[in-house]
Short mmCIF file of the C-alpha atoms (twelve columns), coordinates in Angstrom:
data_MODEL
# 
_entry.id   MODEL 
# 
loop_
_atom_site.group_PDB 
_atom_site.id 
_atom_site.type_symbol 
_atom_site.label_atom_id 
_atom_site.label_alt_id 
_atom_site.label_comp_id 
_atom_site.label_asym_id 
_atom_site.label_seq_id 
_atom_site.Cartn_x 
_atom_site.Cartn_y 
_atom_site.Cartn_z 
_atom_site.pdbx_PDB_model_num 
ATOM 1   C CA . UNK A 1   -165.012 -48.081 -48.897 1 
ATOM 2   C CA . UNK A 2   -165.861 -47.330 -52.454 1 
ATOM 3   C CA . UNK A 3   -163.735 -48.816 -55.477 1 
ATOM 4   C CA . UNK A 4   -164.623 -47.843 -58.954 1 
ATOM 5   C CA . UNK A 5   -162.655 -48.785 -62.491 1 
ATOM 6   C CA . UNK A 6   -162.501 -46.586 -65.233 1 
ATOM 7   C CA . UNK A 7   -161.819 -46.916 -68.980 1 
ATOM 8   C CA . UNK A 8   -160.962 -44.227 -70.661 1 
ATOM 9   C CA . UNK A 9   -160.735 -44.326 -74.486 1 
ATOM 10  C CA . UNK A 10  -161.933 -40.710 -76.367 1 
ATOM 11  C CA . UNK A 11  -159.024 -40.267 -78.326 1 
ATOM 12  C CA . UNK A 12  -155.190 -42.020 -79.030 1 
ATOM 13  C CA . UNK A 13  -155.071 -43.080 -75.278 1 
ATOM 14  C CA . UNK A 14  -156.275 -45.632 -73.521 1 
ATOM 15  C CA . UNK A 15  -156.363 -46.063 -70.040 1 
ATOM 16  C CA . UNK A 16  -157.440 -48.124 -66.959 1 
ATOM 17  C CA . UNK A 17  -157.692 -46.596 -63.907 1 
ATOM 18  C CA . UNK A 18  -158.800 -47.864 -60.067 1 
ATOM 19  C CA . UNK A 19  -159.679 -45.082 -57.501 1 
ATOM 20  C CA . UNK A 20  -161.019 -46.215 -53.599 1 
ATOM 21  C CA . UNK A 21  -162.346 -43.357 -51.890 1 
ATOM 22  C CA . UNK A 22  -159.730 -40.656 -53.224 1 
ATOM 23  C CA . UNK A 23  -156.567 -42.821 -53.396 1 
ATOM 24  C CA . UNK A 24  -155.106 -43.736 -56.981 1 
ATOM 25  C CA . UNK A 25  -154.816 -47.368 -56.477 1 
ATOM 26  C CA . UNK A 26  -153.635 -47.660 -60.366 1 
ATOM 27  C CA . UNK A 27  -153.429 -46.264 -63.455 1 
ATOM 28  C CA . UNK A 28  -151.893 -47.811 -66.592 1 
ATOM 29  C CA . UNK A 29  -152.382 -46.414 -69.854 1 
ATOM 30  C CA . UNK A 30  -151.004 -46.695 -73.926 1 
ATOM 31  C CA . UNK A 31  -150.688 -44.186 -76.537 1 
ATOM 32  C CA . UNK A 32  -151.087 -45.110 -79.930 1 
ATOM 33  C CA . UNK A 33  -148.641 -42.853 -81.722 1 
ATOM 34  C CA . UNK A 34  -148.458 -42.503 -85.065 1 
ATOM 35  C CA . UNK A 35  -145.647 -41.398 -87.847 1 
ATOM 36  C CA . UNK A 36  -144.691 -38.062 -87.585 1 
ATOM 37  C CA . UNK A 37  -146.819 -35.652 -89.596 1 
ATOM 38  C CA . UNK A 38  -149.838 -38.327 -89.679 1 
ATOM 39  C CA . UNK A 39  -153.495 -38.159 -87.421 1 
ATOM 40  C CA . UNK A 40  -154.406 -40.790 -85.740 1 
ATOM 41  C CA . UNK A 41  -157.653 -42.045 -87.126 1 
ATOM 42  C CA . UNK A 42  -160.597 -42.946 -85.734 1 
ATOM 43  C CA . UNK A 43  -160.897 -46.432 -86.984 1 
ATOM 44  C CA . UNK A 44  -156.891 -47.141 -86.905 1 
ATOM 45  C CA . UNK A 45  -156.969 -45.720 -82.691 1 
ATOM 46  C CA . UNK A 46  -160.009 -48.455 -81.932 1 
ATOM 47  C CA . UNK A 47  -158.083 -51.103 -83.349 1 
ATOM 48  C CA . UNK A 48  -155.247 -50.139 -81.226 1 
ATOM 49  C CA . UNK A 49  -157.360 -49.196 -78.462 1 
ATOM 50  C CA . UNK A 50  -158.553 -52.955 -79.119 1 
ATOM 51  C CA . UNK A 51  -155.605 -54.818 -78.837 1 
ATOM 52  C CA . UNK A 52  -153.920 -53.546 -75.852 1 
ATOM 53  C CA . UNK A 53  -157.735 -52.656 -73.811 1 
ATOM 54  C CA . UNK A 54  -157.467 -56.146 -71.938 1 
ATOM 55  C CA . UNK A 55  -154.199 -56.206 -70.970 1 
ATOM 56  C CA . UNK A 56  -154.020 -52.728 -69.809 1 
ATOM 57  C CA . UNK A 57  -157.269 -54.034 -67.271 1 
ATOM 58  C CA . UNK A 58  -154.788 -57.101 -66.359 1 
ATOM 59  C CA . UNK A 59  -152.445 -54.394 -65.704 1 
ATOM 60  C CA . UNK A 60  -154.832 -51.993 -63.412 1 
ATOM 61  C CA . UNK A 61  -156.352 -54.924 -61.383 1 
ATOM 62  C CA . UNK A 62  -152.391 -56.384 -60.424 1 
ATOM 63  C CA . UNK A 63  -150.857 -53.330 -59.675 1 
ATOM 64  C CA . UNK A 64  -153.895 -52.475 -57.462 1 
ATOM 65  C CA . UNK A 65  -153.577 -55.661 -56.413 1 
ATOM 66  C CA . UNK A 66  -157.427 -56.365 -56.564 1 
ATOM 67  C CA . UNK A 67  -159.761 -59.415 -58.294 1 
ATOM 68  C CA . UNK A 68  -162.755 -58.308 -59.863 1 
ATOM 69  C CA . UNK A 69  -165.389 -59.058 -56.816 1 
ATOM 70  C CA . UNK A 70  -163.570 -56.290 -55.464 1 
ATOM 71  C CA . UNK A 71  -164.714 -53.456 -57.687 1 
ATOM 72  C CA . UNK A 72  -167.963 -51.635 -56.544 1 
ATOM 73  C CA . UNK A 73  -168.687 -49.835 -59.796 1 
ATOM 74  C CA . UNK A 74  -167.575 -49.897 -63.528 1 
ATOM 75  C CA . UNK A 75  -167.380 -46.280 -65.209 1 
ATOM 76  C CA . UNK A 76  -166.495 -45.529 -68.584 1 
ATOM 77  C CA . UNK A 77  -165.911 -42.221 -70.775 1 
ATOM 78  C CA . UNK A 78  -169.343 -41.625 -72.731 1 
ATOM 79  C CA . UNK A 79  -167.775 -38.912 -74.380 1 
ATOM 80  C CA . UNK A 80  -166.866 -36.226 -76.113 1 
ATOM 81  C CA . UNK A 81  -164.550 -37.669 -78.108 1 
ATOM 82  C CA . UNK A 82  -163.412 -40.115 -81.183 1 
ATOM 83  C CA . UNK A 83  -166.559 -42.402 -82.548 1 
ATOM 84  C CA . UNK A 84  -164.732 -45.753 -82.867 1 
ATOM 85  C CA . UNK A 85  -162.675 -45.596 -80.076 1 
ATOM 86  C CA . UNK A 86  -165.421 -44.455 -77.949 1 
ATOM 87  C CA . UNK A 87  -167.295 -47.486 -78.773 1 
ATOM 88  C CA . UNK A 88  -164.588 -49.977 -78.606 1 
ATOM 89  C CA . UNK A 89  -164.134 -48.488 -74.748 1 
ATOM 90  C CA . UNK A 90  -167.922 -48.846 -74.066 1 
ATOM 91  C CA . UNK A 91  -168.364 -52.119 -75.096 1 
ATOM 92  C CA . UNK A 92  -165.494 -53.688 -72.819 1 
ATOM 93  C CA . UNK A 93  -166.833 -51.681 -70.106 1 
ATOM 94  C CA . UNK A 94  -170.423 -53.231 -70.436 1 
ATOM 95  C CA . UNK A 95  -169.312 -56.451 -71.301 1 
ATOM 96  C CA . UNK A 96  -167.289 -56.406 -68.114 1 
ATOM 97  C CA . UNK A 97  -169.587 -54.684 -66.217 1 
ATOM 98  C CA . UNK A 98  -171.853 -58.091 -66.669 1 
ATOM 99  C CA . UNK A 99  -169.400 -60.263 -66.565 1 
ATOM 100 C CA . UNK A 100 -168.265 -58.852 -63.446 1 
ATOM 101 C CA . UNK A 101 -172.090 -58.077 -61.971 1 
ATOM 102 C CA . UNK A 102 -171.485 -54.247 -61.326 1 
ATOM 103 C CA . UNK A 103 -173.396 -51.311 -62.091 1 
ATOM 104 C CA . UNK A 104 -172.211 -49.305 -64.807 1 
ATOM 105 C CA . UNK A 105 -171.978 -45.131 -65.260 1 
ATOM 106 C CA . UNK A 106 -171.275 -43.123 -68.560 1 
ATOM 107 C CA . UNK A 107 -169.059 -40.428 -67.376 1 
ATOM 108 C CA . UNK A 108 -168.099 -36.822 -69.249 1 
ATOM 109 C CA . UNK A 109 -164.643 -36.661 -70.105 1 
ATOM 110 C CA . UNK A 110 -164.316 -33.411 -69.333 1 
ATOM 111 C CA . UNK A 111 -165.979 -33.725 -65.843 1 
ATOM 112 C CA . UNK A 112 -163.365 -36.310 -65.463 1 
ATOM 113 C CA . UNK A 113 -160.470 -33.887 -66.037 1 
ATOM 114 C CA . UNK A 114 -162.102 -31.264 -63.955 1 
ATOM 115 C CA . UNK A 115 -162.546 -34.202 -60.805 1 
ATOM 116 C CA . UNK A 116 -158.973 -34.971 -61.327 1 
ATOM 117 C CA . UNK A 117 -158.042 -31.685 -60.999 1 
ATOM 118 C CA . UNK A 118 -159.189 -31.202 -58.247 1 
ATOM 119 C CA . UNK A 119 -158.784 -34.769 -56.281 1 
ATOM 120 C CA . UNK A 120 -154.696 -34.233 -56.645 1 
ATOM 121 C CA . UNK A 121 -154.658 -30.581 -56.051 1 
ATOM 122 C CA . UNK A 122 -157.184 -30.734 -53.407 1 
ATOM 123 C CA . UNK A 123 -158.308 -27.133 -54.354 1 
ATOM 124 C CA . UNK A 124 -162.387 -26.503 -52.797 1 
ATOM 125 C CA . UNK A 125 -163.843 -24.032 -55.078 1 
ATOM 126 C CA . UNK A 126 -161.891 -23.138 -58.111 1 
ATOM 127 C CA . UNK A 127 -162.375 -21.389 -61.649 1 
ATOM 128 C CA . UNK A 128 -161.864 -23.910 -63.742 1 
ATOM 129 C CA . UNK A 129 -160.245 -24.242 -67.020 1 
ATOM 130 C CA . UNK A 130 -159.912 -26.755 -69.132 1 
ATOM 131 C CA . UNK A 131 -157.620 -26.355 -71.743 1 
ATOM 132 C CA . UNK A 132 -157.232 -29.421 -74.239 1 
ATOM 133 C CA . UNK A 133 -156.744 -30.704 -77.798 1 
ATOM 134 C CA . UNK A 134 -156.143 -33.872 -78.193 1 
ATOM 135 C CA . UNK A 135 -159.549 -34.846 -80.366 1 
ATOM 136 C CA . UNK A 136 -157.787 -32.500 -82.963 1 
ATOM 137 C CA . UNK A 137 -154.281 -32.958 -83.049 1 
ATOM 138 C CA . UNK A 138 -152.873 -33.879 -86.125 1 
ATOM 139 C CA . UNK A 139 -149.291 -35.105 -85.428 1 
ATOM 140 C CA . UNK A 140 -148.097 -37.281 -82.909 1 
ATOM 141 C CA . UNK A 141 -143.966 -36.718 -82.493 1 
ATOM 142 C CA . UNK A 142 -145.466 -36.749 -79.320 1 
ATOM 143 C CA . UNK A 143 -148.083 -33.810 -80.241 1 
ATOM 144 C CA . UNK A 144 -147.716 -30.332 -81.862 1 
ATOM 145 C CA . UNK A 145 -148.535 -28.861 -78.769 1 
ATOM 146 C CA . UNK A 146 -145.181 -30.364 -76.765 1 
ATOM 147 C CA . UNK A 147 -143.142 -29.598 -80.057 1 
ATOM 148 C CA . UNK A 148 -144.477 -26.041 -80.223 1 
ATOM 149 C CA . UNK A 149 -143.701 -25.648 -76.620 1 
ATOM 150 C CA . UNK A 150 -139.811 -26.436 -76.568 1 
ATOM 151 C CA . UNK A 151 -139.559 -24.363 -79.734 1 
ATOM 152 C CA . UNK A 152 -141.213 -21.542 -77.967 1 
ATOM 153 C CA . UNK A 153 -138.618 -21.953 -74.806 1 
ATOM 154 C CA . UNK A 154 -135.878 -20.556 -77.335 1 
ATOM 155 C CA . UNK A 155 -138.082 -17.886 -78.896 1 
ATOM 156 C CA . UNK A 156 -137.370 -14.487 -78.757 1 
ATOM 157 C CA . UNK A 157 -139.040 -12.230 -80.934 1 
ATOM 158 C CA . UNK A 158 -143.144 -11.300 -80.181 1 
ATOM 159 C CA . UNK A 159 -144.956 -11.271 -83.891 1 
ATOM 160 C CA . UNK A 160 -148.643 -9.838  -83.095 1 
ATOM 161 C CA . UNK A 161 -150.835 -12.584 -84.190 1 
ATOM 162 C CA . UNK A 162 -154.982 -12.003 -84.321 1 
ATOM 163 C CA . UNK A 163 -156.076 -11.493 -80.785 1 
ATOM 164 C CA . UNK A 164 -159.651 -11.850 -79.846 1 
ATOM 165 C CA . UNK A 165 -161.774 -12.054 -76.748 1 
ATOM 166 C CA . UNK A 166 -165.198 -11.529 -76.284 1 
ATOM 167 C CA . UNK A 167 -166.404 -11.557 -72.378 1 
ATOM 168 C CA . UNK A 168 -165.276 -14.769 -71.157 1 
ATOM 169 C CA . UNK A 169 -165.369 -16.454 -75.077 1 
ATOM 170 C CA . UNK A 170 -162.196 -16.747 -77.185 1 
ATOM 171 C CA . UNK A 171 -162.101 -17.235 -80.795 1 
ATOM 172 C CA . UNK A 172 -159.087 -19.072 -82.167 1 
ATOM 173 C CA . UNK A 173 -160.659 -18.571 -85.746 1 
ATOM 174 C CA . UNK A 174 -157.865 -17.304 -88.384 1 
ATOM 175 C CA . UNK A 175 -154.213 -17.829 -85.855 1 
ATOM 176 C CA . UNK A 176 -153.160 -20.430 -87.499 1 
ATOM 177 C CA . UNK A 177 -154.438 -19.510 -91.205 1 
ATOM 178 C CA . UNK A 178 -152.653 -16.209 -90.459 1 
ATOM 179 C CA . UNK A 179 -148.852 -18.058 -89.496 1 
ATOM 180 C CA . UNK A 180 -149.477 -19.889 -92.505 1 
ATOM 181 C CA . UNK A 181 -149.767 -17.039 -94.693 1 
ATOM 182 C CA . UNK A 182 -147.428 -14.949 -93.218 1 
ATOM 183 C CA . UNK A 183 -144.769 -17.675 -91.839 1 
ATOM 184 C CA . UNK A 184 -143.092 -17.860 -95.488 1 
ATOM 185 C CA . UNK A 185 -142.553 -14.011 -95.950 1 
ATOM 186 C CA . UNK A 186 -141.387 -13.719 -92.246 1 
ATOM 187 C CA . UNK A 187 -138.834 -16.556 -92.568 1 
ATOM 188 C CA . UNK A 188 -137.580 -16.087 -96.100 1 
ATOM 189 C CA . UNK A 189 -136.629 -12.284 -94.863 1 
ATOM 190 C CA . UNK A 190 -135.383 -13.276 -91.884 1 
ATOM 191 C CA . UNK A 191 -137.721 -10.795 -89.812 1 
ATOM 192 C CA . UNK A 192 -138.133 -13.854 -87.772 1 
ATOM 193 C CA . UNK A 193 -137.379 -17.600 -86.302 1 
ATOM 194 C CA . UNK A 194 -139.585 -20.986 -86.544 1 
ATOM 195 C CA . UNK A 195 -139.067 -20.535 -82.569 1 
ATOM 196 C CA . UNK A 196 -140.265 -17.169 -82.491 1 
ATOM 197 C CA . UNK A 197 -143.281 -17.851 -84.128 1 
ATOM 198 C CA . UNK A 198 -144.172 -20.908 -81.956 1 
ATOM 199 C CA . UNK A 199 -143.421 -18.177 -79.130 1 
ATOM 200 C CA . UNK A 200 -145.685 -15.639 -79.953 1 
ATOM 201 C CA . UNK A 201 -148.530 -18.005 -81.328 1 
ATOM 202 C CA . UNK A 202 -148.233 -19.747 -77.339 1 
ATOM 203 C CA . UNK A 203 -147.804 -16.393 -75.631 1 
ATOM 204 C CA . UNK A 204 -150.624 -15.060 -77.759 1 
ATOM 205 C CA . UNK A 205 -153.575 -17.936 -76.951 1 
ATOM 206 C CA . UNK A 206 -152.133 -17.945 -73.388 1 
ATOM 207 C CA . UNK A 207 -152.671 -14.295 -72.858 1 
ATOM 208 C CA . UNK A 208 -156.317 -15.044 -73.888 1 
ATOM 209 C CA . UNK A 209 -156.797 -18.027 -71.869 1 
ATOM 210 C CA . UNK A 210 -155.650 -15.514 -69.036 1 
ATOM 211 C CA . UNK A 211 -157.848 -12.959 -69.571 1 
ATOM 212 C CA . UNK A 212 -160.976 -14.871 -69.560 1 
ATOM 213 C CA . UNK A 213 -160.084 -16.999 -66.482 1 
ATOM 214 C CA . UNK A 214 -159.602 -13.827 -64.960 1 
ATOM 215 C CA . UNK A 215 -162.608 -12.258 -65.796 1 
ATOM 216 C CA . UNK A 216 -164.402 -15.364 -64.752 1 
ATOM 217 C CA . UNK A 217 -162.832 -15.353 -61.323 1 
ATOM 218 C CA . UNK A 218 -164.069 -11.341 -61.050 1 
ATOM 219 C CA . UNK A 219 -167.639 -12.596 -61.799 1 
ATOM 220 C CA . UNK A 220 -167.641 -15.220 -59.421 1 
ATOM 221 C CA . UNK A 221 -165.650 -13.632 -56.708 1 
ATOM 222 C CA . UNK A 222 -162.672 -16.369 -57.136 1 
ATOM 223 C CA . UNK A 223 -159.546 -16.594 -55.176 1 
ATOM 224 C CA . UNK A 224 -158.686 -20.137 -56.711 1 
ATOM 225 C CA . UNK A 225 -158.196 -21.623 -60.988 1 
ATOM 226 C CA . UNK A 226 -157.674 -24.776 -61.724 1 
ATOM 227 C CA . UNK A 227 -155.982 -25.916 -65.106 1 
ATOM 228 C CA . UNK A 228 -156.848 -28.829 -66.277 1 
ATOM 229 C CA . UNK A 229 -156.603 -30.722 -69.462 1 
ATOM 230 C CA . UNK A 230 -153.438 -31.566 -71.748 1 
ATOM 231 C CA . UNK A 231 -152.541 -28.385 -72.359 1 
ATOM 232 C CA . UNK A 232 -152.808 -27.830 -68.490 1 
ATOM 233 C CA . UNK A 233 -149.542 -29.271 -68.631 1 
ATOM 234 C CA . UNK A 234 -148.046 -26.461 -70.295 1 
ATOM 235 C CA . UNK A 235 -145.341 -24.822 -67.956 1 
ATOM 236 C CA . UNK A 236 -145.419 -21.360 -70.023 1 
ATOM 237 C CA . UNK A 237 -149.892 -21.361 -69.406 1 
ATOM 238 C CA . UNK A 238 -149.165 -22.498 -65.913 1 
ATOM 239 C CA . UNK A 239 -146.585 -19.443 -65.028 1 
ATOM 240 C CA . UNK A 240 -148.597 -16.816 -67.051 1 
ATOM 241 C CA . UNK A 241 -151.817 -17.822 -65.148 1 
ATOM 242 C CA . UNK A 242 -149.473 -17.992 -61.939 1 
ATOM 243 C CA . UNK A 243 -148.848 -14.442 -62.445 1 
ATOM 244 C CA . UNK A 244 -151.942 -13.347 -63.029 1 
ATOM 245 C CA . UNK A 245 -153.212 -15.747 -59.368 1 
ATOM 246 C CA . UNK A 246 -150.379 -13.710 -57.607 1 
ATOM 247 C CA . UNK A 247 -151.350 -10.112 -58.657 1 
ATOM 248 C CA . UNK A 248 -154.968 -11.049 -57.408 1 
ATOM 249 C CA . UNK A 249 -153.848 -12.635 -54.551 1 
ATOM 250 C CA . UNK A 250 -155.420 -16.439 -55.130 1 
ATOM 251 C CA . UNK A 251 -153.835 -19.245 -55.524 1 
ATOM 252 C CA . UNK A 252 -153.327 -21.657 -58.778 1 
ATOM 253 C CA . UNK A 253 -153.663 -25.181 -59.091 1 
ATOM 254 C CA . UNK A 254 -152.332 -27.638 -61.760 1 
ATOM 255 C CA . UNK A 255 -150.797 -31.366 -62.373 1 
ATOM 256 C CA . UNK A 256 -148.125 -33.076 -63.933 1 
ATOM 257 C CA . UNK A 257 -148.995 -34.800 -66.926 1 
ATOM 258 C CA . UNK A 258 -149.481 -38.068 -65.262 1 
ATOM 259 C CA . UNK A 259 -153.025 -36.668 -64.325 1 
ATOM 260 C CA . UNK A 260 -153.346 -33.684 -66.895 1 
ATOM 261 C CA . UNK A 261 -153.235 -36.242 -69.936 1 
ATOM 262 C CA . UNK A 262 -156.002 -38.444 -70.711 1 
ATOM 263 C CA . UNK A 263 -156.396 -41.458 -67.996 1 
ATOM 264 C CA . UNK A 264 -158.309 -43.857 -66.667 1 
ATOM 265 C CA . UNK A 265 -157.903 -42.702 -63.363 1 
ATOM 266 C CA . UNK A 266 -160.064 -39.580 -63.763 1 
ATOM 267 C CA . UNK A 267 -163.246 -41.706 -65.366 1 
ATOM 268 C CA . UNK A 268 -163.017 -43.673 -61.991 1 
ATOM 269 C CA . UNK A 269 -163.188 -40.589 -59.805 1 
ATOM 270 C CA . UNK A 270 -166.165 -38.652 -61.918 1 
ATOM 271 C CA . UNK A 271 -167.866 -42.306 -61.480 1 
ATOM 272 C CA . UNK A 272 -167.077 -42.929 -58.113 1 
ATOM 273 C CA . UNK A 273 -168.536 -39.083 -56.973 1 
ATOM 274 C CA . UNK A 274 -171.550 -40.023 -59.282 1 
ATOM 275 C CA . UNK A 275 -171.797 -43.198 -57.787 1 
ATOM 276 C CA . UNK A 276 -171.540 -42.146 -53.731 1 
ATOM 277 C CA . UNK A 277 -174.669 -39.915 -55.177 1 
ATOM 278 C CA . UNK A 278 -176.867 -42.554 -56.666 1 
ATOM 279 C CA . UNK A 279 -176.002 -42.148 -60.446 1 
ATOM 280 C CA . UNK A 280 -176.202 -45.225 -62.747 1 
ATOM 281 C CA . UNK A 281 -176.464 -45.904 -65.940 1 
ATOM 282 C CA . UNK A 282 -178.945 -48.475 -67.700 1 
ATOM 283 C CA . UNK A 283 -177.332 -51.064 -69.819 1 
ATOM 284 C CA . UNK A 284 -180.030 -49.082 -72.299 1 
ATOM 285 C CA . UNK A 285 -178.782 -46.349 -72.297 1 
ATOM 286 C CA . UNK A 286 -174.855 -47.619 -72.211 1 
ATOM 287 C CA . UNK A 287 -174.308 -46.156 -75.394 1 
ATOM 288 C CA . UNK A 288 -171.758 -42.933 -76.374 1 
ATOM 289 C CA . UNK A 289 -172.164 -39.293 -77.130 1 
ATOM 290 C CA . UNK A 290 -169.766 -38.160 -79.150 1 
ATOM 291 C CA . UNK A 291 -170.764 -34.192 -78.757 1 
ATOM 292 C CA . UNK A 292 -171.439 -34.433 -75.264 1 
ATOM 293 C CA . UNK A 293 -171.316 -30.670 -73.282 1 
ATOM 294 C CA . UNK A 294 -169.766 -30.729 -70.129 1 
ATOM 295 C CA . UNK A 295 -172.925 -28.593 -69.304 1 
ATOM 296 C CA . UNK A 296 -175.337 -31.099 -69.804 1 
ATOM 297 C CA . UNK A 297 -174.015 -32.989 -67.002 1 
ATOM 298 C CA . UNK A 298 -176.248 -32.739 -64.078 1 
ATOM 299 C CA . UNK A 299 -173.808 -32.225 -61.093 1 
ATOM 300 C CA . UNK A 300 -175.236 -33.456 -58.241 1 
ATOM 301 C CA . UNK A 301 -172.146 -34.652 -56.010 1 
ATOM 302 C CA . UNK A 302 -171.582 -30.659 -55.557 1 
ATOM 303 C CA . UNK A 303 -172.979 -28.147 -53.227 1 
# 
């Protein structure tokens, strides 16, 4: 049996997480959270990211109820993500990783969300989509996104906001510009609520995040999507793209947000498939990317 830890650290989360062959042994985690209206930045999230890192390991190993000669492998996010608190999760992980005498991997953080996905839903082929954006969120009260959402719930009124979709691309360029300009005019006249503008803006990216996972699932002869990423959490993006599953007669697959938010749980199970097929990384090459492409992953664990 195969045990791997992973530390996960790319934005204002940071997370330990133990996997053994498919089975979430633990998974601790802390949010650094912010006032209201206020980013985290990236120097402020290490040093949070710094203080709790060691204790959230305690945490992982005693819940799991494992010592470290029981670990097989140490992964780590590489990135994409936050500079400072990528670096403050890659050195623990390296320093630990020769304390402890393991091998070490650099793992994708998106790859992670994707292997997630599809370890708890157990789906075998799916169109994936990874919806997430928590490297640029700029509140924290918990996050615009979950604010935006229970506004939308009591939203009413559709306000056509820019739309656009190019084959399986979306551009998100000018939405937001365009409530800005127009949300004053709209709510000084009444012609609509805050609430119905947080409804149309989610209905309106939605219906474009449906359309292209669609289209991608025509392509590639698809009877399966899997949502994954923070936003994945979204109940509104998970019945819209339910819909959509039924009409074609596939099926949809999504988590909770114990799995859909940032974890450590979902570094250990991109390391431990990278692992069972031979990956490791050199202490040389330890080091971070933050702009690193889920496409320049060579995915070898995969037929």
């Amino acid at each position: 049996m195969t045990v791997v830890i992973g530390f996960e650290g790319s934005a204002n989360k940071i997370g330990v997480g133990i996997i053994r062959d498919g089975e979430v042994l633990s998974n601790p985690r802390r949010t650094y959270i912010t006032p209201p209206g206020q980013g985290f930045l990236p120097g402020e999230t290490a040093k949070h990211h710094r203080s709790v890192i060691l204790t959230v390991l305690q945490e992982a190993l005693d819940e799991a109820g494992l010592k470290a000669a029981d670990i097989d492998c140490v992964a780590y996010t590489k990135g994409p993500g936050m500079g400072a608190p990528l670096v403050t999760v890659a050195i623990v992980a390296r320093t630990v990783a020769q304390l402890w005498g393991k091998p070490l991997l650099g793992v994708n953080h998106c790859i992670g969300h994707i292997e997630m996905g599809r370890l708890i839903t157990n789906s075998q082929n799916p169109t994936v989509l990874y919806v997430s954006g928590g490297n640029t969120q700029i509140s924290n009260d918990p996050s615009p996104g979950y604010n935006i959402e229970q506004m939308a719930k009591k939203g009413t009124k559709y306000i056509e906001l820019p739309y656009t979709v190019k084959g399986m691309d979306v551009s998100f360029s000018g939405i937001l510009s365009y409530i800005e300009d127009a949300a004053h005019k709209l709510l000084s006249t009444s012609q609509c609520t805050p609430e119905d503008l947080c409804f149309s803006l989610q209905e309106t990216v939605f219906a474009m995040l449906v359309e292209i996972t669609e289209r991608a699932m025509a392509h590639c002869s698809s009877q399966e999507v899997l949502i994954v990423g923070g936003v994945g959490c979204n109940l509104r993006l998970q019945e819209m793209m339910g819909v959509m599953c039924k009409e074609r007669g596939a099926r949809l697959f999504a988590t909770d947000e114990s799995f859909c938010i940032d974890n450590g749980a979902m570094i250990a199970q991109a390391g431990w498939e990278m692992f069972r097929s031979g990956h490791v990384t050199e202490l040389s090459d330890s080091w971070i990317t933050q702009r690193y492409r889920t496409d320049e992953v060579e995915v070898t664990w995969r037929d």
